[in-house]
PDB file of N, CA, C and O in Angstrom:
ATOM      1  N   UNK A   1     -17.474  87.200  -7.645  1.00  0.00           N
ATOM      2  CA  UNK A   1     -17.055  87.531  -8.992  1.00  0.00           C
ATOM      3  C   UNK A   1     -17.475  86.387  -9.913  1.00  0.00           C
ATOM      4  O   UNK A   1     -17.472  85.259  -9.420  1.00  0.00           O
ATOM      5  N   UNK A   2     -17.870  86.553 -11.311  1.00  0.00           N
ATOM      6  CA  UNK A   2     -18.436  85.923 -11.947  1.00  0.00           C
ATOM      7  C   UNK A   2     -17.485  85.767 -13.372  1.00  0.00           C
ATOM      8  O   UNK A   2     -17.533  86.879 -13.900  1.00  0.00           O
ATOM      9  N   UNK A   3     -16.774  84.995 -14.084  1.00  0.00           N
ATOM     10  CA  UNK A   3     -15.894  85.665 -15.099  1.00  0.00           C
ATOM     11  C   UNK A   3     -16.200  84.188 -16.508  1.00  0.00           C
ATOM     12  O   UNK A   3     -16.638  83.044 -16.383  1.00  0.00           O
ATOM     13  N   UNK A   4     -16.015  84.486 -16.972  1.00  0.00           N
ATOM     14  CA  UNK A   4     -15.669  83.166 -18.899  1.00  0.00           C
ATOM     15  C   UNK A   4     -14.593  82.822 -19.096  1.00  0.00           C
ATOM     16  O   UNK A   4     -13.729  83.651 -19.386  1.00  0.00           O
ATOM     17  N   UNK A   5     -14.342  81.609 -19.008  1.00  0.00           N
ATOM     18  CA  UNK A   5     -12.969  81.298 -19.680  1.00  0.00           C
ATOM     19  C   UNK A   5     -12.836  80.754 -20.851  1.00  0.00           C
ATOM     20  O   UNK A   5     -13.637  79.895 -21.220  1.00  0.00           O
ATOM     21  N   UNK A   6     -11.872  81.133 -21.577  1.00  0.00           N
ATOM     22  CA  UNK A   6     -11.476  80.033 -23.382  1.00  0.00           C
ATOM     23  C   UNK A   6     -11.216  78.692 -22.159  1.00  0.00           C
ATOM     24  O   UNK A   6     -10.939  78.994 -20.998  1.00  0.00           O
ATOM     25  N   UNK A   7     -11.340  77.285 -22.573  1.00  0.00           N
ATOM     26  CA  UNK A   7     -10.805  76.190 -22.277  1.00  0.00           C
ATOM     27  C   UNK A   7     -10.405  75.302 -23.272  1.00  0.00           C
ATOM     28  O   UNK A   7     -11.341  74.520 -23.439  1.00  0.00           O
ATOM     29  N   UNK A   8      -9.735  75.107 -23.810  1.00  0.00           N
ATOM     30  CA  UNK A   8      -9.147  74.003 -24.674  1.00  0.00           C
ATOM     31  C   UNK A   8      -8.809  72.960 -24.010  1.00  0.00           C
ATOM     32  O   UNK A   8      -8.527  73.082 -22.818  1.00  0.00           O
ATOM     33  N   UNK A   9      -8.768  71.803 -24.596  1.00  0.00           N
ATOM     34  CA  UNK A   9      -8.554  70.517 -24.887  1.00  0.00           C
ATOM     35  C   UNK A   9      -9.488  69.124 -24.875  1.00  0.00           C
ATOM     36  O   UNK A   9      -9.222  67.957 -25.162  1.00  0.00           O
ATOM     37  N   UNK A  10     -10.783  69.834 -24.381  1.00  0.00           N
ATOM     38  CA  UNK A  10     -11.572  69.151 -24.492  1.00  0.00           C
ATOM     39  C   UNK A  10     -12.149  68.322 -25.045  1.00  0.00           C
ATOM     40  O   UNK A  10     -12.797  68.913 -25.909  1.00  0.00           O
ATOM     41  N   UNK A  11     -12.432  66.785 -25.138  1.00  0.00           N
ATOM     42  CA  UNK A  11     -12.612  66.531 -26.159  1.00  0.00           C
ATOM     43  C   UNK A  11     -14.269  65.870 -25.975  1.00  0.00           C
ATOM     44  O   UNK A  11     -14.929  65.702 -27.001  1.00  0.00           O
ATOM     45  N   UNK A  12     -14.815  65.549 -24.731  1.00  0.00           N
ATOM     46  CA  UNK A  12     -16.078  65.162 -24.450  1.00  0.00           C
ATOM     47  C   UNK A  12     -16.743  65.613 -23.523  1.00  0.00           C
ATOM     48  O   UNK A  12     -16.197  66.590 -23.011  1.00  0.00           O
ATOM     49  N   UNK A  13     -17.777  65.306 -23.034  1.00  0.00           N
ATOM     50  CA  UNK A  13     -19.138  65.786 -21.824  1.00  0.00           C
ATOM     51  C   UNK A  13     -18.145  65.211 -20.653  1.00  0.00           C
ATOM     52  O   UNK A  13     -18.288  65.850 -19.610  1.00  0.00           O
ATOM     53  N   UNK A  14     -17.184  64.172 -20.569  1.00  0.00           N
ATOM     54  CA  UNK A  14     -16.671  63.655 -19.412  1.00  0.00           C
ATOM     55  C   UNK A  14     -15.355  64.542 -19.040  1.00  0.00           C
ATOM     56  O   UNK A  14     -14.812  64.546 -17.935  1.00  0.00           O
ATOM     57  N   UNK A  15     -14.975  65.244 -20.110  1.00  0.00           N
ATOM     58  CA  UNK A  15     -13.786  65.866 -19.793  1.00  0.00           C
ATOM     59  C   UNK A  15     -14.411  67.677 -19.207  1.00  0.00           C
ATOM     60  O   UNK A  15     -13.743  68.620 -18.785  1.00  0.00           O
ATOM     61  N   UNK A  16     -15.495  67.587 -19.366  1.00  0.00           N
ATOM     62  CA  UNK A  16     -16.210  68.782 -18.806  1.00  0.00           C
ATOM     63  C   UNK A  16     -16.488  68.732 -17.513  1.00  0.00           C
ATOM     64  O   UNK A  16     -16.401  69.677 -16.729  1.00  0.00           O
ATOM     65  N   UNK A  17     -16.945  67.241 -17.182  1.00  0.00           N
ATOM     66  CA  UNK A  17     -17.430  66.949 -15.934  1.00  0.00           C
ATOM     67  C   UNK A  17     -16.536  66.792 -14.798  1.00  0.00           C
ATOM     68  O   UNK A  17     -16.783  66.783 -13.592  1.00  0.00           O
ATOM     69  N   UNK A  18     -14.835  66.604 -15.796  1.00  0.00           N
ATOM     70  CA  UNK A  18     -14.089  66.376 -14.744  1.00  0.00           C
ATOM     71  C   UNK A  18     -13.777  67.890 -13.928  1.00  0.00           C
ATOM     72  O   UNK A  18     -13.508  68.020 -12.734  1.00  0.00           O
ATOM     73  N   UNK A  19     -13.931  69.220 -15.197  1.00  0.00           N
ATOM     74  CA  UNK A  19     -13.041  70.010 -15.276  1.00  0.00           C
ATOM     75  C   UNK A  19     -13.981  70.426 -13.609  1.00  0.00           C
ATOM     76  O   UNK A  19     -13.461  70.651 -12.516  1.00  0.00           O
ATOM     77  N   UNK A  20     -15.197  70.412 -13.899  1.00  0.00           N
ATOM     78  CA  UNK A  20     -16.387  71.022 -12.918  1.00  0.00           C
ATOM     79  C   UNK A  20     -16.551  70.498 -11.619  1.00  0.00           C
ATOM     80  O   UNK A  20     -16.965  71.091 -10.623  1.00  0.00           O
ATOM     81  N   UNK A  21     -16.046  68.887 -11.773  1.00  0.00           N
ATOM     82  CA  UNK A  21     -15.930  68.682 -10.525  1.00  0.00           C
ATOM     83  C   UNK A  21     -14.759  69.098  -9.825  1.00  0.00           C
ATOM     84  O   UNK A  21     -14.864  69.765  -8.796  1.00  0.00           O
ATOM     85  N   UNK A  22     -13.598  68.748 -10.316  1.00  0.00           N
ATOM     86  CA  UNK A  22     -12.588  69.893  -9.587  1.00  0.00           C
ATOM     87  C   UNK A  22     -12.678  71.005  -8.416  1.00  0.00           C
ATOM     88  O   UNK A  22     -12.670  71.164  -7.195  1.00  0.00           O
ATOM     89  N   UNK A  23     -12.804  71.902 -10.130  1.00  0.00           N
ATOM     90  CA  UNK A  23     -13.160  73.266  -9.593  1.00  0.00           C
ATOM     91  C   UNK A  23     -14.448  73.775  -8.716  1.00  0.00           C
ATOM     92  O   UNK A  23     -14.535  74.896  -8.216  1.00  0.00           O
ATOM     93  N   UNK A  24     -15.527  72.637  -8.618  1.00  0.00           N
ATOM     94  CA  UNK A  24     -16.681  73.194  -7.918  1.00  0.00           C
ATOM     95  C   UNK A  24     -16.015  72.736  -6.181  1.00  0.00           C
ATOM     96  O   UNK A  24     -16.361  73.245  -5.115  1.00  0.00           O
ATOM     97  N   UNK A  25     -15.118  71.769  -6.376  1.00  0.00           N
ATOM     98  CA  UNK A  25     -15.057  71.220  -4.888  1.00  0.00           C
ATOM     99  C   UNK A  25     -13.795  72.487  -3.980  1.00  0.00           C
ATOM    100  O   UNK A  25     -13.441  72.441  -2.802  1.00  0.00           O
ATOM    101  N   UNK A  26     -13.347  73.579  -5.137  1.00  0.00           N
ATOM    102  CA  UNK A  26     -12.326  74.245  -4.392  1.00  0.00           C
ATOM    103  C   UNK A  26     -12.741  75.461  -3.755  1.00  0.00           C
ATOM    104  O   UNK A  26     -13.371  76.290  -4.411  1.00  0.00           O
ATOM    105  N   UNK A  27     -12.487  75.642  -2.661  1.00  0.00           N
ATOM    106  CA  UNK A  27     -13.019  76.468  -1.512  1.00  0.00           C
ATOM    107  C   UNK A  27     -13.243  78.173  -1.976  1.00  0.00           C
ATOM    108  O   UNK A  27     -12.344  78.929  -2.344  1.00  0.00           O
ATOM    109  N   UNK A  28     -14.544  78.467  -1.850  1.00  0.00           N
ATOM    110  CA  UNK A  28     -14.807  79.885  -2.392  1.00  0.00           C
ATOM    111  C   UNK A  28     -15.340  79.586  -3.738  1.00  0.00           C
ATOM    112  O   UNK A  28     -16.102  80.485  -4.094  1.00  0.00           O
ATOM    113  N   UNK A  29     -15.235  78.808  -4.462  1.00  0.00           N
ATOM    114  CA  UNK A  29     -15.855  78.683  -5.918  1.00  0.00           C
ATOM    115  C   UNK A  29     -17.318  78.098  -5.474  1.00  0.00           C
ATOM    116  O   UNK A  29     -17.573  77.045  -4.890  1.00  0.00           O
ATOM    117  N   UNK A  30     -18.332  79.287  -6.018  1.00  0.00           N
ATOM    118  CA  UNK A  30     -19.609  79.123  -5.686  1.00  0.00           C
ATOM    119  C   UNK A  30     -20.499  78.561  -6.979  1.00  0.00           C
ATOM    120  O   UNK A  30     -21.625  78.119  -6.749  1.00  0.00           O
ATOM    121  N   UNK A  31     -20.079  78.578  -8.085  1.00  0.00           N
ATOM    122  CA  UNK A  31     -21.028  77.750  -9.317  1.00  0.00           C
ATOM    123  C   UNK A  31     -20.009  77.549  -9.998  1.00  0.00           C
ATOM    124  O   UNK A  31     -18.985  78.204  -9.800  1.00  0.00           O
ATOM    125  N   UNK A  32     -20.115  76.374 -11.160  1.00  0.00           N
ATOM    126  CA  UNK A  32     -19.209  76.547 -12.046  1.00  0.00           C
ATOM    127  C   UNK A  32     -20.163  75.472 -13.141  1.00  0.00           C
ATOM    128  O   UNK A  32     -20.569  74.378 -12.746  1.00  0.00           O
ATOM    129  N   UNK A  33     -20.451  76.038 -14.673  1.00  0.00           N
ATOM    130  CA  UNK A  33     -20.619  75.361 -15.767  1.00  0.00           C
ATOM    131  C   UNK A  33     -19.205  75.209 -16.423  1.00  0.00           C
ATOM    132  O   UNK A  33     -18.140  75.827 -16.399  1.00  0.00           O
ATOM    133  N   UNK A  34     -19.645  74.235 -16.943  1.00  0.00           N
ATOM    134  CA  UNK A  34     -18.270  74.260 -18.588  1.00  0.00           C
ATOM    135  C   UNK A  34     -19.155  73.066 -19.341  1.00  0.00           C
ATOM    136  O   UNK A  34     -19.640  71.970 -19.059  1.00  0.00           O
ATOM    137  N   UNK A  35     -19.044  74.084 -20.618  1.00  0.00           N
ATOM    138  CA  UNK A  35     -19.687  73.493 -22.332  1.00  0.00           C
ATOM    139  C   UNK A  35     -18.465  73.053 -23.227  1.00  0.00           C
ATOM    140  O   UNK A  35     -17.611  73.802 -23.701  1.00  0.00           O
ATOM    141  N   UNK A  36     -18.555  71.694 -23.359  1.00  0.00           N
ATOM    142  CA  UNK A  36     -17.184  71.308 -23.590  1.00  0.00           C
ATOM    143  C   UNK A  36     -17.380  71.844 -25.481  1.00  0.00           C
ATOM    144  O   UNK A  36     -16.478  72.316 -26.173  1.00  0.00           O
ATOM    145  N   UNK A  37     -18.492  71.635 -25.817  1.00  0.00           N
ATOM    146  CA  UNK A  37     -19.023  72.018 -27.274  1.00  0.00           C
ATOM    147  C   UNK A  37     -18.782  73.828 -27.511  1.00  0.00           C
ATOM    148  O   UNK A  37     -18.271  73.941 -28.625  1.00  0.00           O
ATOM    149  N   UNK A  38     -18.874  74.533 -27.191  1.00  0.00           N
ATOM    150  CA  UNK A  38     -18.709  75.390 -26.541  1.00  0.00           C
ATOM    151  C   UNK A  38     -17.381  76.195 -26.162  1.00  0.00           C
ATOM    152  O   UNK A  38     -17.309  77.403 -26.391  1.00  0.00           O
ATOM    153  N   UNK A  39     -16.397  75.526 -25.609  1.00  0.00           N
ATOM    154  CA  UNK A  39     -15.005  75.354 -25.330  1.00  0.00           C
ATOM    155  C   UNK A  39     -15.307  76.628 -24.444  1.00  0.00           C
ATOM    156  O   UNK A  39     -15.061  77.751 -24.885  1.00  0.00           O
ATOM    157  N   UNK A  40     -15.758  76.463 -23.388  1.00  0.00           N
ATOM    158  CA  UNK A  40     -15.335  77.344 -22.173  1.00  0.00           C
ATOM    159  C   UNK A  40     -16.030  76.754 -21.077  1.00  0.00           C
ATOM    160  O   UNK A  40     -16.785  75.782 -21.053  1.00  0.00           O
ATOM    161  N   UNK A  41     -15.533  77.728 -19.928  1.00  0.00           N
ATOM    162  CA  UNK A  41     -16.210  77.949 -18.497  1.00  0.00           C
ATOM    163  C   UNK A  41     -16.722  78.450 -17.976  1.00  0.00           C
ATOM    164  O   UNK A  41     -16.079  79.499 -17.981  1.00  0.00           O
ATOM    165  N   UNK A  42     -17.829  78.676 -17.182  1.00  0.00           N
ATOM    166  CA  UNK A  42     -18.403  80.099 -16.447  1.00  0.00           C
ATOM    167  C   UNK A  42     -18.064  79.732 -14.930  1.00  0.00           C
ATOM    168  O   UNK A  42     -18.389  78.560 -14.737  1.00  0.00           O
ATOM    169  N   UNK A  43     -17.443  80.411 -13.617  1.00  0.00           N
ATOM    170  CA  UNK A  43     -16.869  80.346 -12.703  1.00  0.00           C
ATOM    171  C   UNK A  43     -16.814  81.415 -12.328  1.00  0.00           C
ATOM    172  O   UNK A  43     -16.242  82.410 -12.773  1.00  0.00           O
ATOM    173  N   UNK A  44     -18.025  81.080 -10.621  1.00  0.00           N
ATOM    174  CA  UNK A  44     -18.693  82.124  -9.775  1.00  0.00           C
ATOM    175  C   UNK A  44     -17.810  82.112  -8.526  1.00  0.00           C
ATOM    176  O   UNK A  44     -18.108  81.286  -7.664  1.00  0.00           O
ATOM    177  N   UNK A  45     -16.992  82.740  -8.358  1.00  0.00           N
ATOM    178  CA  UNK A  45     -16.106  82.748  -6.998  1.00  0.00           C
ATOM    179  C   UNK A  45     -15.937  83.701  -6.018  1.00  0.00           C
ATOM    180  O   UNK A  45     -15.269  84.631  -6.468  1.00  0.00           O
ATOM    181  N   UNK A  46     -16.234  83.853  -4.960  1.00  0.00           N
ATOM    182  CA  UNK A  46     -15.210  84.579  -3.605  1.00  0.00           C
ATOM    183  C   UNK A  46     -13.653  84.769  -3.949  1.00  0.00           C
ATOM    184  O   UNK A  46     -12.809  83.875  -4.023  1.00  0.00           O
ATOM    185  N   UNK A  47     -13.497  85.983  -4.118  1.00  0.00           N
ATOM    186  CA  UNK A  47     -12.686  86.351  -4.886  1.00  0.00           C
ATOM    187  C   UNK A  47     -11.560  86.556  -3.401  1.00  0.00           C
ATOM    188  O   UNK A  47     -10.367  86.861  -3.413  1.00  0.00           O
ATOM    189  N   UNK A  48     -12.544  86.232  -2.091  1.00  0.00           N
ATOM    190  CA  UNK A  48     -11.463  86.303  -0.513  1.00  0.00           C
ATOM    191  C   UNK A  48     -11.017  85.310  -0.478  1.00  0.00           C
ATOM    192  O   UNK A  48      -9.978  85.093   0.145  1.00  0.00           O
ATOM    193  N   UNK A  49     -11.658  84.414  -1.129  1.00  0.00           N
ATOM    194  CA  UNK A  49     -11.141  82.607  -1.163  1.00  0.00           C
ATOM    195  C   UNK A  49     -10.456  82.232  -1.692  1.00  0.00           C
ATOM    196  O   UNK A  49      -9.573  81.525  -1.205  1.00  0.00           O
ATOM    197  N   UNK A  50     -10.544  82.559  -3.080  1.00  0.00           N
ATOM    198  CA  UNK A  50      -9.873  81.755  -4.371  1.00  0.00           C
ATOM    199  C   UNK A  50      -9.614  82.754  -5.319  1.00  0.00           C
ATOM    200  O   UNK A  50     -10.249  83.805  -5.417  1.00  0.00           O
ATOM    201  N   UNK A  51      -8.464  82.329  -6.167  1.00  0.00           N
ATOM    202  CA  UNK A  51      -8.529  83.719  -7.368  1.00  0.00           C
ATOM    203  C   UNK A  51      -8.445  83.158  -8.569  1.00  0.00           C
ATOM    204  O   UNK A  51      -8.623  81.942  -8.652  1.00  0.00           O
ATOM    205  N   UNK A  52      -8.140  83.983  -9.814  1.00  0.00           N
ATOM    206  CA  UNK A  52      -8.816  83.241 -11.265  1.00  0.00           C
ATOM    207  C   UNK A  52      -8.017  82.329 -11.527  1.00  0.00           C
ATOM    208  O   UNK A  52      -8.269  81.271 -12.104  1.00  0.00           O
ATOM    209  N   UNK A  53      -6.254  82.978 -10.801  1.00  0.00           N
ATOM    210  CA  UNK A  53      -4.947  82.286 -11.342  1.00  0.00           C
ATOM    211  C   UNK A  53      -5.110  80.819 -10.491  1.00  0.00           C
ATOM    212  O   UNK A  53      -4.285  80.044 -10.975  1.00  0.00           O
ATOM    213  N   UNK A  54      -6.019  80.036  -9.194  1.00  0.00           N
ATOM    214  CA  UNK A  54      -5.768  79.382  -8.572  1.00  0.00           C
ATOM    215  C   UNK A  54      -6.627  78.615  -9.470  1.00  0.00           C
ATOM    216  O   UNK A  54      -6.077  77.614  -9.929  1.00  0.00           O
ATOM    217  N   UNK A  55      -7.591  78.779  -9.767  1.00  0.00           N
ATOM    218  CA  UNK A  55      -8.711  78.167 -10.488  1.00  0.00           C
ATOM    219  C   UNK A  55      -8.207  77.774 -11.998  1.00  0.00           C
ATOM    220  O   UNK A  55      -8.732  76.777 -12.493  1.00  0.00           O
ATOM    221  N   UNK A  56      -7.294  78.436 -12.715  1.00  0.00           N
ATOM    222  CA  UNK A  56      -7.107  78.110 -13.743  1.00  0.00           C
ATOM    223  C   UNK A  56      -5.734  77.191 -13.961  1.00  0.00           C
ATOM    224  O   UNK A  56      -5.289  76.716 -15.006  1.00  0.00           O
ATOM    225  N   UNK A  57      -5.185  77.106 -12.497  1.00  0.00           N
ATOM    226  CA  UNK A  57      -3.996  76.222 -12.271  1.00  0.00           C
ATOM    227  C   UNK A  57      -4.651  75.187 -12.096  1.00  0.00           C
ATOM    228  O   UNK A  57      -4.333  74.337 -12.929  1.00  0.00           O
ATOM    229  N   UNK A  58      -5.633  74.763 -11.210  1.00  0.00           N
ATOM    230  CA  UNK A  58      -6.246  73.810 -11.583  1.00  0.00           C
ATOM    231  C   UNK A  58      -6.574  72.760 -12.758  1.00  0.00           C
ATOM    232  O   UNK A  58      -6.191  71.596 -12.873  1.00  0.00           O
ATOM    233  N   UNK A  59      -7.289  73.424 -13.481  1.00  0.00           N
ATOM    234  CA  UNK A  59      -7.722  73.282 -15.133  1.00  0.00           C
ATOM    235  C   UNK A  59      -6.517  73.229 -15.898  1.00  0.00           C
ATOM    236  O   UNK A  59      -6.740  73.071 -17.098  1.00  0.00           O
ATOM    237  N   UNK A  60      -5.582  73.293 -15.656  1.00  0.00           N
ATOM    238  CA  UNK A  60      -4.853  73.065 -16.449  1.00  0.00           C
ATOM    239  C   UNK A  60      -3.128  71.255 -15.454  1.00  0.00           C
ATOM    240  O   UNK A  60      -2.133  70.644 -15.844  1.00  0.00           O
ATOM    241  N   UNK A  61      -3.741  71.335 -14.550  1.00  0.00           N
ATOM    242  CA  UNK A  61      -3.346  70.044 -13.890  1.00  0.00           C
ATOM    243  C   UNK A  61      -4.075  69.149 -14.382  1.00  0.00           C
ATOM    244  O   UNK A  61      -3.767  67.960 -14.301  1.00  0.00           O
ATOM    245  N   UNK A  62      -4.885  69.465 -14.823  1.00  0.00           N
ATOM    246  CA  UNK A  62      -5.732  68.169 -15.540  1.00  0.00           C
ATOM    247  C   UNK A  62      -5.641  68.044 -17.532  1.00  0.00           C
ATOM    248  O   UNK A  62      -6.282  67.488 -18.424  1.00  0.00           O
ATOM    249  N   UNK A  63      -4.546  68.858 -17.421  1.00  0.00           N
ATOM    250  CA  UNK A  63      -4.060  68.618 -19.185  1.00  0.00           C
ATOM    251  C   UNK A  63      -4.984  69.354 -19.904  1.00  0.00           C
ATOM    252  O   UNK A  63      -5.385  68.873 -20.963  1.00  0.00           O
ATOM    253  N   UNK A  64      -5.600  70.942 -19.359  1.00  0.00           N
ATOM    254  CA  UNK A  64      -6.060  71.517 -20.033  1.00  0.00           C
ATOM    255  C   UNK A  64      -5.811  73.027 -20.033  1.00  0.00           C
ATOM    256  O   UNK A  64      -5.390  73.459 -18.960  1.00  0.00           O
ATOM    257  N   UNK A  65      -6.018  74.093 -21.203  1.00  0.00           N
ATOM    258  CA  UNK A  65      -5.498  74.767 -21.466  1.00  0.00           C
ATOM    259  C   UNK A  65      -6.611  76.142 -20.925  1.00  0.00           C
ATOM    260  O   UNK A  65      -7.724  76.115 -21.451  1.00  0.00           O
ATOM    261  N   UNK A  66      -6.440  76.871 -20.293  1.00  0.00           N
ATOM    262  CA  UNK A  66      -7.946  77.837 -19.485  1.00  0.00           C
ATOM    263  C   UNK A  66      -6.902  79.397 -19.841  1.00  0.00           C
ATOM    264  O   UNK A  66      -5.672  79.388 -19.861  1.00  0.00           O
ATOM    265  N   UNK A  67      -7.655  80.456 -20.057  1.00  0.00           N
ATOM    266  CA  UNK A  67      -7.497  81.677 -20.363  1.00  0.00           C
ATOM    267  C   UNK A  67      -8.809  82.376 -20.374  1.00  0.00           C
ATOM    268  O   UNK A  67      -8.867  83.575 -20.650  1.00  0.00           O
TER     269      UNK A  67
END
C-alpha cells in the first residue's frame, strides 16, 4: 500500500530526515519520502506488517503532527 500524509511541525531538511529515518527502519515499511517544504509524507508499506495508525504513532513520538 502506498498512501500521503499532511505532516506538521516541521521546521527543516533535518526534521524530515529524522521523520524518514524512523519510519524507513520499521518493519514492512518499504519506501518512505517526506518534503519538509512541502509538509507531507509518501509511505510504501506491507500493510501484513505495519499499518497507517502504527506509522503515524511513530511520527508523532517525535513531536509531530501526521494525518
Amino acid at each position: 500500500m502506498k498512501i500521503e500524509m499532511k505532516i506538521e511541525g516541521m521546521h527543516c531538511g533535518a526534521c524530515a530526515t529524522g521523520i524518514q529515518m524512523l519510519t524507513s527502519s520499521m518493519d514492512g515499511v518499504k519506501e518512505v519520502f517526506v518534503d519538509y517544504e512541502g509538509k507531507k509524507g509518501t509511505f510504501e508499506f506491507d500493510e501484513t506488517k505495519v499499518t497507517k495508525e502504527q506509522i503515524i504513532s511513530s511520527i508523532k513520538e517525535l513531536g509531530y503532527t501526521a494525518s
